[in-house]
N, CA, C and O atoms as a Maestro MAE file, in Angstrom:
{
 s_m_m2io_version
 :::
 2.0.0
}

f_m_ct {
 s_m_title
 :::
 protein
 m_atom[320] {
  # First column is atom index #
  i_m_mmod_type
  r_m_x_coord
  r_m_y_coord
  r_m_z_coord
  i_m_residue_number
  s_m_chain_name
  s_m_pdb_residue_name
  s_m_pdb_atom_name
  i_m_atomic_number
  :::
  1 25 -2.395 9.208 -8.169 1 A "UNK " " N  " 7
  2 3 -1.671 7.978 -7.900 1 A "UNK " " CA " 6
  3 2 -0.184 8.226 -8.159 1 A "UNK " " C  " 6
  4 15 0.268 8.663 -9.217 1 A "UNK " " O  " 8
  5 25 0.703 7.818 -6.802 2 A "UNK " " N  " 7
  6 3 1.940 8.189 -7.375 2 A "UNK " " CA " 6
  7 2 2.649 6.549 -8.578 2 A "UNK " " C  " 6
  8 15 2.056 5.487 -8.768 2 A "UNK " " O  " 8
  9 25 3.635 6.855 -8.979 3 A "UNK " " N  " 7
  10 3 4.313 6.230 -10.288 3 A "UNK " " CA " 6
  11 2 5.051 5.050 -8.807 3 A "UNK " " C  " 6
  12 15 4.828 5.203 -7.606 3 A "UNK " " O  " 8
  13 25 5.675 4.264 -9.273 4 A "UNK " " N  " 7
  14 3 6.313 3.395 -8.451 4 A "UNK " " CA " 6
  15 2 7.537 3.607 -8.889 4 A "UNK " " C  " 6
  16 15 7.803 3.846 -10.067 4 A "UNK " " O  " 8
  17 25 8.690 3.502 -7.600 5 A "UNK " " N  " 7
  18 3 9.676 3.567 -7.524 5 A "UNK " " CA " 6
  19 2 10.737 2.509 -9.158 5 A "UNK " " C  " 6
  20 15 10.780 1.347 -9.563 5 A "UNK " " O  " 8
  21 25 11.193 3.461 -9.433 6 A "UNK " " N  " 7
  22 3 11.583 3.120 -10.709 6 A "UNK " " CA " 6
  23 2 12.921 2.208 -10.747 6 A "UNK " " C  " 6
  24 15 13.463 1.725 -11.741 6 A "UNK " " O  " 8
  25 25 13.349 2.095 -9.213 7 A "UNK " " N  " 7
  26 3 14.665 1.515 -9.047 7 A "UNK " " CA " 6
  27 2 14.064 -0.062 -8.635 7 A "UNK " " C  " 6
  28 15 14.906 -0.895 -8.298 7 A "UNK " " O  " 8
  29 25 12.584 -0.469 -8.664 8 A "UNK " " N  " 7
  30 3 11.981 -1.831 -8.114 8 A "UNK " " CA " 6
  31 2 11.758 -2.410 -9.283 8 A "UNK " " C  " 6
  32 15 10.958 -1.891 -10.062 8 A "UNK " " O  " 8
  33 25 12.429 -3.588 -9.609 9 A "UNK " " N  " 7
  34 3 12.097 -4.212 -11.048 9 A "UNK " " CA " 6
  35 2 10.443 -4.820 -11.155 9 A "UNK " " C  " 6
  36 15 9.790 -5.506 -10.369 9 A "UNK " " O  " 8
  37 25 10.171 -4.336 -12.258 10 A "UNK " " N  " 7
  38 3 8.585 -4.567 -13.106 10 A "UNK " " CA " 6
  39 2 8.247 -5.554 -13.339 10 A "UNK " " C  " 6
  40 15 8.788 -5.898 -14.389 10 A "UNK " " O  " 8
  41 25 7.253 -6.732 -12.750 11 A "UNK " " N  " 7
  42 3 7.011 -7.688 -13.349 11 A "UNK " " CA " 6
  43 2 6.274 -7.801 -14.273 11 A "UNK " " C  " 6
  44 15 5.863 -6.708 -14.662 11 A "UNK " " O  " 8
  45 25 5.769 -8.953 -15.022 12 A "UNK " " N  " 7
  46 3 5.176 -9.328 -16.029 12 A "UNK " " CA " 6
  47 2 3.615 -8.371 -15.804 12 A "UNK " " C  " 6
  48 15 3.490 -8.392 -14.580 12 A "UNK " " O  " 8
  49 25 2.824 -7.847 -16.177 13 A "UNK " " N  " 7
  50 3 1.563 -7.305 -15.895 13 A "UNK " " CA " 6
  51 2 0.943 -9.103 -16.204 13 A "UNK " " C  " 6
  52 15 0.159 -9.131 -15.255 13 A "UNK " " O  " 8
  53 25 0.848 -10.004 -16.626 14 A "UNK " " N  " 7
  54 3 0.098 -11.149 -16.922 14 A "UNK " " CA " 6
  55 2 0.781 -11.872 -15.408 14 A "UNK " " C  " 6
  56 15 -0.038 -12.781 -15.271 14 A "UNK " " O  " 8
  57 25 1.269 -11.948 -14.810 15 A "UNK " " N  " 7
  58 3 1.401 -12.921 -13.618 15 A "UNK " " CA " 6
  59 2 0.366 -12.631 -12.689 15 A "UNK " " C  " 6
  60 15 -0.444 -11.707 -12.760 15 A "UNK " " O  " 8
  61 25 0.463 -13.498 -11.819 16 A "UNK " " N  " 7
  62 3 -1.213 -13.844 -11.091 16 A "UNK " " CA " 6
  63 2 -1.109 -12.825 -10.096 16 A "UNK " " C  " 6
  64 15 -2.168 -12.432 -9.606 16 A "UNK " " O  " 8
  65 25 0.363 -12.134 -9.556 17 A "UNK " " N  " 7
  66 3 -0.017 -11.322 -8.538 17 A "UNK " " CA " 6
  67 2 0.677 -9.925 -8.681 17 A "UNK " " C  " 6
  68 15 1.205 -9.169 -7.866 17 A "UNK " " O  " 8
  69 25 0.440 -9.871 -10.246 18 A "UNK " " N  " 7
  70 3 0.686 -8.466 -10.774 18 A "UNK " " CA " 6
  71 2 -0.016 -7.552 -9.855 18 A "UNK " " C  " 6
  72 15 0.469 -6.873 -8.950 18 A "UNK " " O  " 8
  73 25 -1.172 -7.645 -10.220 19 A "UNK " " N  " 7
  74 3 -2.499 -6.002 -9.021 19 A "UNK " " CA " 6
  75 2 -2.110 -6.103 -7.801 19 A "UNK " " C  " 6
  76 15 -1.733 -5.129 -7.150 19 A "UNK " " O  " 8
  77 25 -2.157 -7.262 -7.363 20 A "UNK " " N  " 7
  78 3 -1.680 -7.437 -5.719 20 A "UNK " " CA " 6
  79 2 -0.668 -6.774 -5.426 20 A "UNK " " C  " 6
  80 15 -0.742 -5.913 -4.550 20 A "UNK " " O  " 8
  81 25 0.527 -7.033 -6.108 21 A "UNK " " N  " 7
  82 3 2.277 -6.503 -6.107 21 A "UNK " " CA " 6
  83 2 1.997 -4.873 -5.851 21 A "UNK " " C  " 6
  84 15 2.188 -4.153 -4.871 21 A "UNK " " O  " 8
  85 25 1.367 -4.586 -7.407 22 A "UNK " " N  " 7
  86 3 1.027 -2.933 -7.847 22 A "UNK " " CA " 6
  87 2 0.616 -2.597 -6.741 22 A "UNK " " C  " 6
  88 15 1.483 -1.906 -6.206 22 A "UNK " " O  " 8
  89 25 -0.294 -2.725 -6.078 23 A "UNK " " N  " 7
  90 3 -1.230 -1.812 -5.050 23 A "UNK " " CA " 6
  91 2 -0.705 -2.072 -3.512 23 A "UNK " " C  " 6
  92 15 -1.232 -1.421 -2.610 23 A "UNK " " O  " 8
  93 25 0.484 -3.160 -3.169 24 A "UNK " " N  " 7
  94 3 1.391 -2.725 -2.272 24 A "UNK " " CA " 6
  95 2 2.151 -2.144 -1.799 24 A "UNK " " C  " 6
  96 15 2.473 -1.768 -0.673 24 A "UNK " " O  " 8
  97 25 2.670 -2.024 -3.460 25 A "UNK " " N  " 7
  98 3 4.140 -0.736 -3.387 25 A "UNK " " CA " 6
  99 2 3.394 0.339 -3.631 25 A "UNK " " C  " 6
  100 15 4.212 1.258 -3.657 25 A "UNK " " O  " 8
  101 25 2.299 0.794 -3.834 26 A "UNK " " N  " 7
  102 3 1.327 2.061 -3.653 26 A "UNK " " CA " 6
  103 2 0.969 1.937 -2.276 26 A "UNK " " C  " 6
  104 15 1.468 2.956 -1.799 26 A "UNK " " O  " 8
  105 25 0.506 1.426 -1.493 27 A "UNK " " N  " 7
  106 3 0.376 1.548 -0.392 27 A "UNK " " CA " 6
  107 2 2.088 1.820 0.300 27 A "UNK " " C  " 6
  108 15 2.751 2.832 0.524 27 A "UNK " " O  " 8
  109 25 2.242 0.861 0.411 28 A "UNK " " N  " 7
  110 3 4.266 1.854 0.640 28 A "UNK " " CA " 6
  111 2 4.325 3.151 0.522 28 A "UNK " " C  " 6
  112 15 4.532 3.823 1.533 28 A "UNK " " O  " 8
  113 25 4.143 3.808 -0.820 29 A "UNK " " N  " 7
  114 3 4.436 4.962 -1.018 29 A "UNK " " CA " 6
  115 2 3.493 5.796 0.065 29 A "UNK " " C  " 6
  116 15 3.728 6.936 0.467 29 A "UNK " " O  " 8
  117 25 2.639 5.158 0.353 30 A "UNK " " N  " 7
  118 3 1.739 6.238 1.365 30 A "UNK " " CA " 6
  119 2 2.230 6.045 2.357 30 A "UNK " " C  " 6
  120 15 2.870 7.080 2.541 30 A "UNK " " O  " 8
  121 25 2.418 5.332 3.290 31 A "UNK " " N  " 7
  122 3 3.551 4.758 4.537 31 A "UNK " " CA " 6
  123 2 4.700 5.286 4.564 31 A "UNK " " C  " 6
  124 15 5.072 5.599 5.695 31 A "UNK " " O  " 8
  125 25 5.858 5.641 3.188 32 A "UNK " " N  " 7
  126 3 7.023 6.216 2.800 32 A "UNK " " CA " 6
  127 2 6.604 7.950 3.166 32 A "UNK " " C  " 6
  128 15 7.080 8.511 4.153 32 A "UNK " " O  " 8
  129 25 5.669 8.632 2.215 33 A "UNK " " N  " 7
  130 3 5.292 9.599 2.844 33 A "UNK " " CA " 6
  131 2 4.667 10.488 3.821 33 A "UNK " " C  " 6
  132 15 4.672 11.716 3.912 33 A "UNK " " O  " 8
  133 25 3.873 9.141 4.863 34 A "UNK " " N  " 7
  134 3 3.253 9.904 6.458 34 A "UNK " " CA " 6
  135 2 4.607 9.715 7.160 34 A "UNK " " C  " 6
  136 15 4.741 10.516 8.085 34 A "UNK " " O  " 8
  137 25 6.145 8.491 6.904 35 A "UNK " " N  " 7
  138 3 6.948 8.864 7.991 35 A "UNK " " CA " 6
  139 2 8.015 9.968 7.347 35 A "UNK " " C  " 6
  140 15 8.821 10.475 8.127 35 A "UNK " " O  " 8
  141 25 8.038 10.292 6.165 36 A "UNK " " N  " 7
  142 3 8.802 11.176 5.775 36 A "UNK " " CA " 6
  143 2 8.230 12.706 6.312 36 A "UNK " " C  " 6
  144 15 8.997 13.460 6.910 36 A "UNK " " O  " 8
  145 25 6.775 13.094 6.033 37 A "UNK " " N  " 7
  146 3 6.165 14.026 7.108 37 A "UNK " " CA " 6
  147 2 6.226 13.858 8.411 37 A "UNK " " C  " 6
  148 15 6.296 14.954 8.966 37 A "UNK " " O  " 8
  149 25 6.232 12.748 9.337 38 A "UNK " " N  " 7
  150 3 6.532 12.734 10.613 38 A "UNK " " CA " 6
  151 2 8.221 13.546 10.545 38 A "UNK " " C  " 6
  152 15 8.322 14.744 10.810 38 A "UNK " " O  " 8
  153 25 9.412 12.723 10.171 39 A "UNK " " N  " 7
  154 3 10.408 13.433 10.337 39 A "UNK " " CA " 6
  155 2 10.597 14.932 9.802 39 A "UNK " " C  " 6
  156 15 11.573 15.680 9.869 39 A "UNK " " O  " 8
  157 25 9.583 15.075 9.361 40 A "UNK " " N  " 7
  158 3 9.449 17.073 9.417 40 A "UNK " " CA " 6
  159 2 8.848 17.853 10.873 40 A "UNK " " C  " 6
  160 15 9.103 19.016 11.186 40 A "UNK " " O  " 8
  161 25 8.211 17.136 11.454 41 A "UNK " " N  " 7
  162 3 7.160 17.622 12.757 41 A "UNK " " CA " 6
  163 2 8.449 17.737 13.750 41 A "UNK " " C  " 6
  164 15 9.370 16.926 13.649 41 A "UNK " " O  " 8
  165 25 8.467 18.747 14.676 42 A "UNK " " N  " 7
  166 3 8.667 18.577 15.859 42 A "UNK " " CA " 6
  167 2 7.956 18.101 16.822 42 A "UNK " " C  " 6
  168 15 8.401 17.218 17.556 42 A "UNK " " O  " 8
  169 25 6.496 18.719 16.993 43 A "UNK " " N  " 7
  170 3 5.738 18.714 17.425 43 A "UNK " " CA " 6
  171 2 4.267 18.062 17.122 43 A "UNK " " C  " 6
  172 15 3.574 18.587 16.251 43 A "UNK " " O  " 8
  173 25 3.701 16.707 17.970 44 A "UNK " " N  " 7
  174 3 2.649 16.189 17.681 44 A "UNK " " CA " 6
  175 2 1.230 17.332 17.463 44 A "UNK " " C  " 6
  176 15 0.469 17.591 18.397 44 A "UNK " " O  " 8
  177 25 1.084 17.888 16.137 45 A "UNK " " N  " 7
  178 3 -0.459 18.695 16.916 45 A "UNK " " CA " 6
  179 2 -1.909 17.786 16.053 45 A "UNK " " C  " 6
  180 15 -1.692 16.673 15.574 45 A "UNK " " O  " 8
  181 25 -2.719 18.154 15.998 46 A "UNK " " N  " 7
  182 3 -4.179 17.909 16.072 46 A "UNK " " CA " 6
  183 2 -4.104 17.834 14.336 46 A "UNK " " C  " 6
  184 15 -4.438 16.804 13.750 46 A "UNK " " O  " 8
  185 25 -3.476 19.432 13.382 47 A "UNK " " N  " 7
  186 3 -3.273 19.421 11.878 47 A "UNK " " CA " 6
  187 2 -2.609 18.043 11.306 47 A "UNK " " C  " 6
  188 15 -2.933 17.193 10.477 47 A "UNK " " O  " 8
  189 25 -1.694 18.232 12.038 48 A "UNK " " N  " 7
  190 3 -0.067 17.124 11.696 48 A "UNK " " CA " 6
  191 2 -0.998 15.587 11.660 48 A "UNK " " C  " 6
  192 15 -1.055 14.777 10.735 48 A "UNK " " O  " 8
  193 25 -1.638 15.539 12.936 49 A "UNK " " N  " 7
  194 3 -2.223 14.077 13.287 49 A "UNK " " CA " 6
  195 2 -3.055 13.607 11.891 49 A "UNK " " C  " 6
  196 15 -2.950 12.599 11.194 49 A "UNK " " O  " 8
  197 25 -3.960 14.838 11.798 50 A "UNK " " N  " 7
  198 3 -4.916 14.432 10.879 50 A "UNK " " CA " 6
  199 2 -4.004 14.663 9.228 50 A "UNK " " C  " 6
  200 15 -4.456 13.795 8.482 50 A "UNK " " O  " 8
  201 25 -3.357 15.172 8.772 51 A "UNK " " N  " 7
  202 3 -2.562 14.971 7.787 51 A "UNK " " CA " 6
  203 2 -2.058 13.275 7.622 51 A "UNK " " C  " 6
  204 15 -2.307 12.528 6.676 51 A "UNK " " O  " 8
  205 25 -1.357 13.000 8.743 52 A "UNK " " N  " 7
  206 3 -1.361 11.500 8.270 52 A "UNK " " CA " 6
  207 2 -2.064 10.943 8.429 52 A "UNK " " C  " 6
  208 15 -1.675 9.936 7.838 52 A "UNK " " O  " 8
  209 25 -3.253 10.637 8.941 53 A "UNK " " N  " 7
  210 3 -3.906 10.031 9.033 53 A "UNK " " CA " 6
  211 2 -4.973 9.927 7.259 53 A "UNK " " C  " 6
  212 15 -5.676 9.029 6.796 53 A "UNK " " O  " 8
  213 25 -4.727 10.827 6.920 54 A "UNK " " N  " 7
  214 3 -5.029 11.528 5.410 54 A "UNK " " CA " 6
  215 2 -4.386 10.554 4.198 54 A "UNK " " C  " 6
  216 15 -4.742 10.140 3.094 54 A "UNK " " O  " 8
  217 25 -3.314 10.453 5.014 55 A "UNK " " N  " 7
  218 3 -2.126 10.033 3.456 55 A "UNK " " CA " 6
  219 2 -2.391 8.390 4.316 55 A "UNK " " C  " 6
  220 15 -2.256 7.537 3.438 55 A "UNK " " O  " 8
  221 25 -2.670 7.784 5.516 56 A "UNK " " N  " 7
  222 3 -2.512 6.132 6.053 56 A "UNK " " CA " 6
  223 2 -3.928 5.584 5.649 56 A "UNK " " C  " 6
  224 15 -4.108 4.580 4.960 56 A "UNK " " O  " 8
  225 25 -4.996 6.464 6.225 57 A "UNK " " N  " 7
  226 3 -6.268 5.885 5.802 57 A "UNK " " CA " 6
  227 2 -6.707 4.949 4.880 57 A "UNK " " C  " 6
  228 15 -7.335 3.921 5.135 57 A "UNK " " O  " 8
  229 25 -6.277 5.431 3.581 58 A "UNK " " N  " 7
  230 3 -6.174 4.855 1.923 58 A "UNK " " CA " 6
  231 2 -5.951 3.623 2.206 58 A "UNK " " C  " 6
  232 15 -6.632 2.598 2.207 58 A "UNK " " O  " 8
  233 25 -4.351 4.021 2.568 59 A "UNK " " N  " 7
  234 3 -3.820 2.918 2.484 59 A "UNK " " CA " 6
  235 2 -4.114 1.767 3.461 59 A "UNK " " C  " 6
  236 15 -4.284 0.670 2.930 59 A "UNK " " O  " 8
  237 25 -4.175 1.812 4.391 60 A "UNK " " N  " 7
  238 3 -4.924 0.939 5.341 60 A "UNK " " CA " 6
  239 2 -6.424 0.541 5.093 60 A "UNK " " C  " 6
  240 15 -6.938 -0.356 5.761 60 A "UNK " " O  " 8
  241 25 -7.030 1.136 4.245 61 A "UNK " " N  " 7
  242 3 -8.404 0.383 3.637 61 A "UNK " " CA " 6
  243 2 -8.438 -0.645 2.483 61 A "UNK " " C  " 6
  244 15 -9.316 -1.375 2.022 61 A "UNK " " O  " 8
  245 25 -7.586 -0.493 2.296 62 A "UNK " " N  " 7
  246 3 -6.691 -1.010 0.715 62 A "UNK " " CA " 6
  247 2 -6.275 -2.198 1.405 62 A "UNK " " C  " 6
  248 15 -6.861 -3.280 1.432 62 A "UNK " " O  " 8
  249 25 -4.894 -1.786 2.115 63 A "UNK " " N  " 7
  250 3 -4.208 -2.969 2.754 63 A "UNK " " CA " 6
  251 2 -5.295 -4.024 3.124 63 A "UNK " " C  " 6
  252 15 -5.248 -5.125 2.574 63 A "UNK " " O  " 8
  253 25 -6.437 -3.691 4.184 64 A "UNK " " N  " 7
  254 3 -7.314 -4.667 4.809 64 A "UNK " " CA " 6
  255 2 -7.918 -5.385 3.164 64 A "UNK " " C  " 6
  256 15 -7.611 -6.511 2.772 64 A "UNK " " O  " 8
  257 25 -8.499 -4.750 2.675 65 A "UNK " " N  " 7
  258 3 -9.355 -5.729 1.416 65 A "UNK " " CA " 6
  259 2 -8.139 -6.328 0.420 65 A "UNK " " C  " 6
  260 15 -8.344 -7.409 -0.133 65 A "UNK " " O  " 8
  261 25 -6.937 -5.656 0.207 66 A "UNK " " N  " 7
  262 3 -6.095 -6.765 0.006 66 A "UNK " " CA " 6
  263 2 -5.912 -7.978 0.665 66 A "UNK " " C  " 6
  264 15 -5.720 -9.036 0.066 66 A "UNK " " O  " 8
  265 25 -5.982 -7.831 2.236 67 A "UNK " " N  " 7
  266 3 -5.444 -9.279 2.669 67 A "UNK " " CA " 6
  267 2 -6.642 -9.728 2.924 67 A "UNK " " C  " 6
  268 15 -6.358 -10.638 3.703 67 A "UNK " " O  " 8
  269 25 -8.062 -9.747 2.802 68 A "UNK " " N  " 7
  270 3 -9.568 -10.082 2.768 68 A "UNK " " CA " 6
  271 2 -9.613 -10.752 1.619 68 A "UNK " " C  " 6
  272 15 -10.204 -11.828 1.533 68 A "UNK " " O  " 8
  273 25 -8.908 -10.107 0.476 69 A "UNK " " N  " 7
  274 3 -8.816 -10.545 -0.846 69 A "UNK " " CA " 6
  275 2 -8.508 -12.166 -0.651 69 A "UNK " " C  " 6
  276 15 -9.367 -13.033 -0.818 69 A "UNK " " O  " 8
  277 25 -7.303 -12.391 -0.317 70 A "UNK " " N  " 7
  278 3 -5.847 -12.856 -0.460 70 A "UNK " " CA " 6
  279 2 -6.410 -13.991 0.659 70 A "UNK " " C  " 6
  280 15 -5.991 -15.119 0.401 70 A "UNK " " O  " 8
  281 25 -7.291 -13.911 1.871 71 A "UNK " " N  " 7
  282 3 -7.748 -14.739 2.514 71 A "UNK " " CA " 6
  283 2 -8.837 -16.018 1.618 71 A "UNK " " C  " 6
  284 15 -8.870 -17.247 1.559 71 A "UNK " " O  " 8
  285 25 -9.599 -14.901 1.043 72 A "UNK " " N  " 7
  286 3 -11.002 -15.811 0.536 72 A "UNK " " CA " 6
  287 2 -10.250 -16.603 -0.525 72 A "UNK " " C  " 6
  288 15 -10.995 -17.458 -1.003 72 A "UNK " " O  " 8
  289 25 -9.224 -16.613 -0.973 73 A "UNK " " N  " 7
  290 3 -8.542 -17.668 -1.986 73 A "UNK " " CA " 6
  291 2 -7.399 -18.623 -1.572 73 A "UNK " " C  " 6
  292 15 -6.465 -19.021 -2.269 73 A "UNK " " O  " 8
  293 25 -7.727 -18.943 -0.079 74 A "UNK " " N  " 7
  294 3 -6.779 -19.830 0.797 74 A "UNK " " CA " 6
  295 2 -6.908 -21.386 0.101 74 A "UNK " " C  " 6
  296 15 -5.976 -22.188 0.144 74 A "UNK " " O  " 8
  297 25 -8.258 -21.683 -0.566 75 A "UNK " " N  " 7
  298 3 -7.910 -22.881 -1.184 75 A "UNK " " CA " 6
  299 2 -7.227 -23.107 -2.381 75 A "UNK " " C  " 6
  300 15 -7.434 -22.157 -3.136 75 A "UNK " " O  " 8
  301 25 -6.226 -24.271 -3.072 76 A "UNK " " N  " 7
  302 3 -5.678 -24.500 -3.756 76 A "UNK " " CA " 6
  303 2 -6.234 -24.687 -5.242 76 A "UNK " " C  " 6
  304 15 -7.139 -25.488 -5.477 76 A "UNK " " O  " 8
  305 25 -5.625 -23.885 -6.249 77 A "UNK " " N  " 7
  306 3 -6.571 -23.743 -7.617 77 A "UNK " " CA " 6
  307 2 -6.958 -25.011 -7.893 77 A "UNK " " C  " 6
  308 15 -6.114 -25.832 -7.530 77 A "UNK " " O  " 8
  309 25 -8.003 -25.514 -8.442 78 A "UNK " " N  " 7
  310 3 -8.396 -26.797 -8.732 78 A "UNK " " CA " 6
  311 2 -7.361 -27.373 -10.292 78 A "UNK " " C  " 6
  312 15 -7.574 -27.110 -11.475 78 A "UNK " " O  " 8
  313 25 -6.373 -28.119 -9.741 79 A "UNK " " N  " 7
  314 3 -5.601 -28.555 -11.258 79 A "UNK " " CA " 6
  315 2 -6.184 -29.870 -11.908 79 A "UNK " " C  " 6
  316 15 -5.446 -30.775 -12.299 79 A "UNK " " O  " 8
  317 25 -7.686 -29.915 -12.004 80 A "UNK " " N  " 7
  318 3 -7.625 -31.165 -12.432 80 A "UNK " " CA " 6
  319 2 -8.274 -31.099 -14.095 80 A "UNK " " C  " 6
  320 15 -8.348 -32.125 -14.770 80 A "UNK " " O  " 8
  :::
 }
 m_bond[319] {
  # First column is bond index #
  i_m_from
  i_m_to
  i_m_order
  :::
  1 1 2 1
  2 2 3 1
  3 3 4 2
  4 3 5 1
  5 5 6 1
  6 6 7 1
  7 7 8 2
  8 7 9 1
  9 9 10 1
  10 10 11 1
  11 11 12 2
  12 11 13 1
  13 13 14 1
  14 14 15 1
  15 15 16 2
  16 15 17 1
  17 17 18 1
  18 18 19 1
  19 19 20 2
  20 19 21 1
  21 21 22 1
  22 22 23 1
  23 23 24 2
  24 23 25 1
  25 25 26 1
  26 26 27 1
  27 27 28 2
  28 27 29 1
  29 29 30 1
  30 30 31 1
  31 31 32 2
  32 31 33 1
  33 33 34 1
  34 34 35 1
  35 35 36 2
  36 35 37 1
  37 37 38 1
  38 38 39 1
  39 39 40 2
  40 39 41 1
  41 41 42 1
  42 42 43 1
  43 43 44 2
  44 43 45 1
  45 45 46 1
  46 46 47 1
  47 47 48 2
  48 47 49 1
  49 49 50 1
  50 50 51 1
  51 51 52 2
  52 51 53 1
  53 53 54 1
  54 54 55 1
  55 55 56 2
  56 55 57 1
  57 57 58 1
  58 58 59 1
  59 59 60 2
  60 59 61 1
  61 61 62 1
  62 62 63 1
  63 63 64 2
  64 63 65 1
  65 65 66 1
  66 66 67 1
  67 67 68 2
  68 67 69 1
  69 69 70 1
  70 70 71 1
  71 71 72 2
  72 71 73 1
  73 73 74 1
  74 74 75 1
  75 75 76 2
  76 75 77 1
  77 77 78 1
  78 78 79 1
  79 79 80 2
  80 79 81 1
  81 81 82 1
  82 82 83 1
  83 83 84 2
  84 83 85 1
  85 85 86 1
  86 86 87 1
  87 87 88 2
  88 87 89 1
  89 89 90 1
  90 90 91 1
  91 91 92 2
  92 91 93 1
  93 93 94 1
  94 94 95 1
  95 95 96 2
  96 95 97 1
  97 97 98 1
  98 98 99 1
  99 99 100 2
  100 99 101 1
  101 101 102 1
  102 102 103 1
  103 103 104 2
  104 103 105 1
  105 105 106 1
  106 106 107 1
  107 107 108 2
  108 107 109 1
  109 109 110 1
  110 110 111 1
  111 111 112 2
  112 111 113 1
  113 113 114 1
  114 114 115 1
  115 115 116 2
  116 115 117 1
  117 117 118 1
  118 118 119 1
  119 119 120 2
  120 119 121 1
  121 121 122 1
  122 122 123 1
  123 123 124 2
  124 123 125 1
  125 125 126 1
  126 126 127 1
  127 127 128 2
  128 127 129 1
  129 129 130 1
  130 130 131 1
  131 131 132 2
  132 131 133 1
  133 133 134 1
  134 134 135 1
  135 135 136 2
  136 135 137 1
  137 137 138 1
  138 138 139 1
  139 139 140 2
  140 139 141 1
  141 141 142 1
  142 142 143 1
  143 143 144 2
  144 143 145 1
  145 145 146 1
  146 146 147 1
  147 147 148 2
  148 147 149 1
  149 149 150 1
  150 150 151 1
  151 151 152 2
  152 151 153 1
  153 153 154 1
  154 154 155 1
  155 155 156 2
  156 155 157 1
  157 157 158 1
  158 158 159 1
  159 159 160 2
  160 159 161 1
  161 161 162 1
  162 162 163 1
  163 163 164 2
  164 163 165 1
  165 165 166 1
  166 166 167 1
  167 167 168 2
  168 167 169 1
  169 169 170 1
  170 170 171 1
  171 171 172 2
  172 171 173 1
  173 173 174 1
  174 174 175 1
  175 175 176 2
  176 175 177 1
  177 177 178 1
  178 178 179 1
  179 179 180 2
  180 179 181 1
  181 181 182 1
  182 182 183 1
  183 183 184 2
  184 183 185 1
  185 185 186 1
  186 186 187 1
  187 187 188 2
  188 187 189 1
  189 189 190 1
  190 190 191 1
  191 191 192 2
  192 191 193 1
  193 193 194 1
  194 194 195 1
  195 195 196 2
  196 195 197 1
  197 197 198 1
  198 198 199 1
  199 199 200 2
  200 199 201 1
  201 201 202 1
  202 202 203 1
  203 203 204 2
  204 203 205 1
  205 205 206 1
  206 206 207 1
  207 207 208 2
  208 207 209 1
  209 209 210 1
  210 210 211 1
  211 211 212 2
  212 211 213 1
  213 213 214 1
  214 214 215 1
  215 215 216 2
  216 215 217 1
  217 217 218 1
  218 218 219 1
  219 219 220 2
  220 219 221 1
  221 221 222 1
  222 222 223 1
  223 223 224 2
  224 223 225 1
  225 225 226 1
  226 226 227 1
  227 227 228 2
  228 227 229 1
  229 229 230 1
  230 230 231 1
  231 231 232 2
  232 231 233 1
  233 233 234 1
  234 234 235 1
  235 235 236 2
  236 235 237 1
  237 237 238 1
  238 238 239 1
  239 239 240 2
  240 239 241 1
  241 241 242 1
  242 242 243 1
  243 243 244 2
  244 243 245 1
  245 245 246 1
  246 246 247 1
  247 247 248 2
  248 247 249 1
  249 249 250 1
  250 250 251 1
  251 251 252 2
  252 251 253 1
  253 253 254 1
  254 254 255 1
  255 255 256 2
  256 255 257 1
  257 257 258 1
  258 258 259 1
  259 259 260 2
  260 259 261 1
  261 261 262 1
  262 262 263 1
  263 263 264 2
  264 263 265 1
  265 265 266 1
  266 266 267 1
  267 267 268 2
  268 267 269 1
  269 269 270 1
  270 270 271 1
  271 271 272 2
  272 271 273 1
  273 273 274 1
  274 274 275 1
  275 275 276 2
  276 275 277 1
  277 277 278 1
  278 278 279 1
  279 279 280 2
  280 279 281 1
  281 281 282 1
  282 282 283 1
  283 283 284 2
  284 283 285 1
  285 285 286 1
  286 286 287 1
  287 287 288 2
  288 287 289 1
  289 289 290 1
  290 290 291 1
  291 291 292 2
  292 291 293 1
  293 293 294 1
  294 294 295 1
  295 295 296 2
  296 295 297 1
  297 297 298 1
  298 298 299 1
  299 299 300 2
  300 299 301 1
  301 301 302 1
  302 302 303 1
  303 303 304 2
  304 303 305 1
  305 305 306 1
  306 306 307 1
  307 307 308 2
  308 307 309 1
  309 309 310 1
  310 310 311 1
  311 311 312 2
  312 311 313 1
  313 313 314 1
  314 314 315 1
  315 315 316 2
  316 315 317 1
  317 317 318 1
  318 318 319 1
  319 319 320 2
  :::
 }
}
């Protein structure tokens, strides 16, 4: 797991969308590094393809059950 960018201020770990926050800017970092490997490629090949697809996968399985997450709690907390 990479560390998160140290220049993004830290929120509270007790706020409600601490994990949510965390595991976005981890997904970023995987997105940050398949286009930082794209701008190394000249050339599209078959290795290259499947390399990112290596470092997006994760993150795009993640991303989906995050916002699956984030759906099933569309109703409003009960304040009564």
């Amino acid at each position: 797991m990479t560390m998160i960018d140290t220049n993004i201020p830290r929120p509270d770990p007790a706020w409600d969308y601490y994990q949510t926050w965390r595991s976005l800017h981890e997904i970023k970092a995987r997105i940050d590094e398949a286009l930082e490997f794209m701008n190394d490629i000249e050339s599209s090949t078959l290795q290259a393809d499947e390399a990112i697809r290596s470092l997006l996968n994760p993150a795009s399985n993640r991303l989906i059950l995050i916002v699956a997450e984030l759906s099933d709690n569309d109703e409003p907390p009960d304040e009564s």
